[in-house]
C-alpha positions as CSV (number, residue, x, y, z in Angstrom):
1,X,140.4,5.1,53.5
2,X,140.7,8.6,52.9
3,X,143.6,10.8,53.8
4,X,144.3,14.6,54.0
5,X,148.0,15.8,54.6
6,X,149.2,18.7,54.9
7,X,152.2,18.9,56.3
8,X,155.3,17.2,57.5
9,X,156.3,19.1,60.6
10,X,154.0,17.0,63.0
11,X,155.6,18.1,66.4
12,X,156.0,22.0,65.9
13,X,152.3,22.1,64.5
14,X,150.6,19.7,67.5
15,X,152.9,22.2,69.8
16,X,151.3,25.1,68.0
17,X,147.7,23.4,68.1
18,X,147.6,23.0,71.9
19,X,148.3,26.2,72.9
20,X,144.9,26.4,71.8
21,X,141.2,25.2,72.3
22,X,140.9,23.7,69.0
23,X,141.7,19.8,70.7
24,X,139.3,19.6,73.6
25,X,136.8,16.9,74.6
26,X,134.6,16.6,77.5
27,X,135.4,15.8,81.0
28,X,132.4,13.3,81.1
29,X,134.0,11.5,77.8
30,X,137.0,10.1,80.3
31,X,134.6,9.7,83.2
32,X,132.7,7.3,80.6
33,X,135.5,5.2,79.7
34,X,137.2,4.4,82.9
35,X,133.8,3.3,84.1
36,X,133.3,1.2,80.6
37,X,136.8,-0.1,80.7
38,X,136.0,-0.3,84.5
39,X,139.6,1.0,85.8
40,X,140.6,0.4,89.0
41,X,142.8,-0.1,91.8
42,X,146.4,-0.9,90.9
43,X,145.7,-1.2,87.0
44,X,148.4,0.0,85.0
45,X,146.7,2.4,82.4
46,X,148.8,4.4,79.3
47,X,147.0,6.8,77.7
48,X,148.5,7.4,74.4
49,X,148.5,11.0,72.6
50,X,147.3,11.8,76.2
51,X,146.6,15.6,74.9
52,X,145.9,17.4,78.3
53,X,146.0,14.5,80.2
54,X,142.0,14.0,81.3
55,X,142.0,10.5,81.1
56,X,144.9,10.2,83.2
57,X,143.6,12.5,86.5
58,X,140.3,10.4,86.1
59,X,142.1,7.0,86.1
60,X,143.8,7.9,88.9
61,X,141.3,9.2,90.5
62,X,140.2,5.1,90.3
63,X,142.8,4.4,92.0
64,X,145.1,3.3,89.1
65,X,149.0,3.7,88.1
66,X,148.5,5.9,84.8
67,X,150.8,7.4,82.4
68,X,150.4,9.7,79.7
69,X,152.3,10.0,76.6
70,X,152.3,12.5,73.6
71,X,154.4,14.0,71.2
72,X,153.4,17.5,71.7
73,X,156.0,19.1,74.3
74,X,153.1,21.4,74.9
75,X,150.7,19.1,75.4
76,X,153.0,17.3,77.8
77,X,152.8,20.6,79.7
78,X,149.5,21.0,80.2
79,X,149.2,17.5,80.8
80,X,151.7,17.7,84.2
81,X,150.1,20.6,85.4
82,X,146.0,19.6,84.9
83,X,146.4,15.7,85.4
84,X,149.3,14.6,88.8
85,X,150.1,11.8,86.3
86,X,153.3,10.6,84.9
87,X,153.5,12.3,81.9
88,X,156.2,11.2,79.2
89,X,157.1,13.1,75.4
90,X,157.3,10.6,73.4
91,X,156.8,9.1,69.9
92,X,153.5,6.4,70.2
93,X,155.5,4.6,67.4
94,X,158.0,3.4,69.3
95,X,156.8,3.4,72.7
96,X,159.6,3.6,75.5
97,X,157.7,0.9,77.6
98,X,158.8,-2.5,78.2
99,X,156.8,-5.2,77.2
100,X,153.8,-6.3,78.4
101,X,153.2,-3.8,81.0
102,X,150.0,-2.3,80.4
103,X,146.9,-3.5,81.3
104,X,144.4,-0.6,79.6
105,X,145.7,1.4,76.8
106,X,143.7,4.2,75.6
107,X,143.8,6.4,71.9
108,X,141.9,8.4,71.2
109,X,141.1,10.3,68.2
110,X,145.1,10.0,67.3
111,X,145.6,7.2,65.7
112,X,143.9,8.9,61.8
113,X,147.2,11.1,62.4
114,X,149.5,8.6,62.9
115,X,152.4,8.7,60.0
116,X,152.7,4.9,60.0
117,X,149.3,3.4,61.4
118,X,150.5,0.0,61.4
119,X,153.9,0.5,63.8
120,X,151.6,2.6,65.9
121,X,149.0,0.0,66.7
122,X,151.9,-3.1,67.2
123,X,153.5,-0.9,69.7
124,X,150.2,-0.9,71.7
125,X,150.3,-4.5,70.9
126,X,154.1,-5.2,72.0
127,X,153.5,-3.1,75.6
128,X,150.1,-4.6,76.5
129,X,150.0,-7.7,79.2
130,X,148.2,-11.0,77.5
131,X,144.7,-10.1,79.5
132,X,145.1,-6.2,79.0
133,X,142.2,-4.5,76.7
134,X,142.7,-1.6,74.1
135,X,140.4,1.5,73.6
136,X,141.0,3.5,70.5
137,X,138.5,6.1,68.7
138,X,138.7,6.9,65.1
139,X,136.3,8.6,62.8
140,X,133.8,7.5,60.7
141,X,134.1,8.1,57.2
142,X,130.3,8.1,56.9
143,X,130.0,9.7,60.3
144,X,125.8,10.9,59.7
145,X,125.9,13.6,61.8
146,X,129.8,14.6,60.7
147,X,131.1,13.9,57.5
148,X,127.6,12.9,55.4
149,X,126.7,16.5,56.5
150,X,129.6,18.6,55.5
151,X,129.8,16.4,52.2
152,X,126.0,17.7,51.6
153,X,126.8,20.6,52.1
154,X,130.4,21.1,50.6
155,X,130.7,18.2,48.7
156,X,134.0,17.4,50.7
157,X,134.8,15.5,53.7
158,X,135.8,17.8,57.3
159,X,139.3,18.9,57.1
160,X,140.5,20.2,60.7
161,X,143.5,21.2,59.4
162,X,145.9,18.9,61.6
163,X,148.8,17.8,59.8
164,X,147.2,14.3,58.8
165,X,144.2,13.2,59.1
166,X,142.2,9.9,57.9
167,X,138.7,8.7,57.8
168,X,137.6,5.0,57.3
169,X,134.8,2.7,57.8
170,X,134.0,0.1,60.5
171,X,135.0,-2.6,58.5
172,X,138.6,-0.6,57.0
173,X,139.1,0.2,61.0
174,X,139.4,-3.5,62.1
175,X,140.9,-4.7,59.4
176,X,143.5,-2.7,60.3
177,X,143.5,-3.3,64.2
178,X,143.7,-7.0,63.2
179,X,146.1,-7.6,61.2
180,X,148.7,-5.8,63.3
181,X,147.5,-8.2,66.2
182,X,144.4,-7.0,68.0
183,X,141.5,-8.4,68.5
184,X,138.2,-6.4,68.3
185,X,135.4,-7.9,71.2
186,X,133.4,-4.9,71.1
187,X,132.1,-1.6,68.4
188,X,130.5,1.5,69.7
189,X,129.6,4.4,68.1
190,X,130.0,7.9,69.7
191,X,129.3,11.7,68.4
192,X,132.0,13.7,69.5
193,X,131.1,15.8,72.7
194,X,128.0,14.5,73.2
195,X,128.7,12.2,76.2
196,X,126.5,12.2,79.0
197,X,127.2,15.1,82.0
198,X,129.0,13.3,84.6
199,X,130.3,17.2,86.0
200,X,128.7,20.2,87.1
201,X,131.0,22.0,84.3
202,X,129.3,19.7,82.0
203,X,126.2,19.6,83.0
204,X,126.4,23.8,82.8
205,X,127.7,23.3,79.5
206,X,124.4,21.6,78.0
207,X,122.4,24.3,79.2
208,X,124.2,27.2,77.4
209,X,124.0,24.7,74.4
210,X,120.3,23.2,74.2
211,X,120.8,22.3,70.7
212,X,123.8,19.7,71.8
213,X,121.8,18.6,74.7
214,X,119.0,17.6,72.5
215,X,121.1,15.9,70.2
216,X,122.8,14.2,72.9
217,X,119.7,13.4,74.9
218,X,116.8,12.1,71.8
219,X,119.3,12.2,68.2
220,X,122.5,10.8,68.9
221,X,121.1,7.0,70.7
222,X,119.2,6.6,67.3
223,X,122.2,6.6,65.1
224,X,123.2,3.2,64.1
225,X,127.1,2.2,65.0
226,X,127.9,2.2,61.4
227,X,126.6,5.8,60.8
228,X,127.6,7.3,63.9
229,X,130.7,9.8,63.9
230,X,133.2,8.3,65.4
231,X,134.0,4.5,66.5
232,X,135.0,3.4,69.8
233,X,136.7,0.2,69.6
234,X,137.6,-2.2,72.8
235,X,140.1,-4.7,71.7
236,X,142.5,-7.6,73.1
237,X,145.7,-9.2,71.8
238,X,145.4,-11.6,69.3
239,X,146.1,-15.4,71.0
């Protein structure tokens, strides 16, 4: 797996990152999941490293009881004004949720930055009720359209500049879901911001970009899971 850190101060540089629009993914992304994950009425749903809180106004939009949590205290703001949720500042490695709560928990494209990968994931594991399901993205270290391209180019992997970051393959991924106790039932592969428009804003969105909408409509469905950018992992406890 490959690492890039470069610094320490997590919180005051995700505080410093949110103020701007560097973090951002689609509306239609969150719309996406809670119909794949197929959130509903009286779920309980934590969205960890909740960022501005998307997935949490569209979950409860469904109906459901969602929190949000993140470390950023600016994140957190956003997230109370944009999303009606319950939004908590908090550390995802030690979650300050009882046991067994949760029935969907969602990360996503958090847990590469995650100082201790392992604690993180047996928290999610530790909160989530015996028939609940995980949903976590990471990035692909082999991502075709991501890294395989910059690498070409620069003969380095992308480095976004967030204090640590991580890229692995499919197989170094759930390895590491596993042994900290989930279980991976399903792999999908996803190309950041390239989900289909489920919004007017969206929608609008393709049009001033036709080269994304192209890739979203004919490139991105022909790259294999293993090759695709990022993974999107659905997982349940181990038994």
């Amino acid at each position: 797996m490959i690492e890039i850190r470069h610094s320490q101060e997590t919180r005051n540089s995700y505080d410093v990152i949110y103020l701007g629009e560097s973090i951002h993914q689609m509306d239609s992304f969150f719309i996406w999941v809670c119909s794949l994950l197929s959130i509903r009425q009286g779920m309980r749903v934590l969205d960890i490293a909740t960022g501005r809180g998307q997935l949490v106004r569209f979950a409860l939009q469904r109906g459901a009881l969602a929190y949000g949590l993140d470390f950023s205290y600016t994140a957190c703001k956003i997230a109370r004004k944009d999303s009606w949720g319950k939004i908590v500042n908090g550390d995802a490695q030690l979650l300050p949720f009882c046991d067994q709560y949760f029935d969907v928990i969602t990360n996503f494209g958090s847990l590469e930055h995650f100082v201790n990968m392992d604690q993180g994931i047996q928290e999610m594991v530790r909160i989530l009720n015996p028939n609940g399901i995980v949903c976590l993205t990471v990035p692909n270290t082999f991502g075709l359209r991501w890294n395989v391209q910059i690498a070409w180019r620069t003969g380095d992997v992308d480095d976004d500049g967030q204090p640590l970051q991580r890229y692995g393959t499919r197989h170094q991924w759930q390895s590491l879901l596993e042994k900290n106790g989930l279980l991976v039932k399903r792999v999908l592969g996803y190309e950041h911001e390239r989900a289909k428009p489920h919004t007017m804003k969206d929608f609008f969105n393709y049009l001033k970009h036709p080269r994304r909408l192209l890739s979203m409509l004919v490139v991105a469905p022909l790259i294999p899971v293993n090759a695709a950018g990022q993974f999107l992992f659905i997982c349940e406890r181990c038994q």
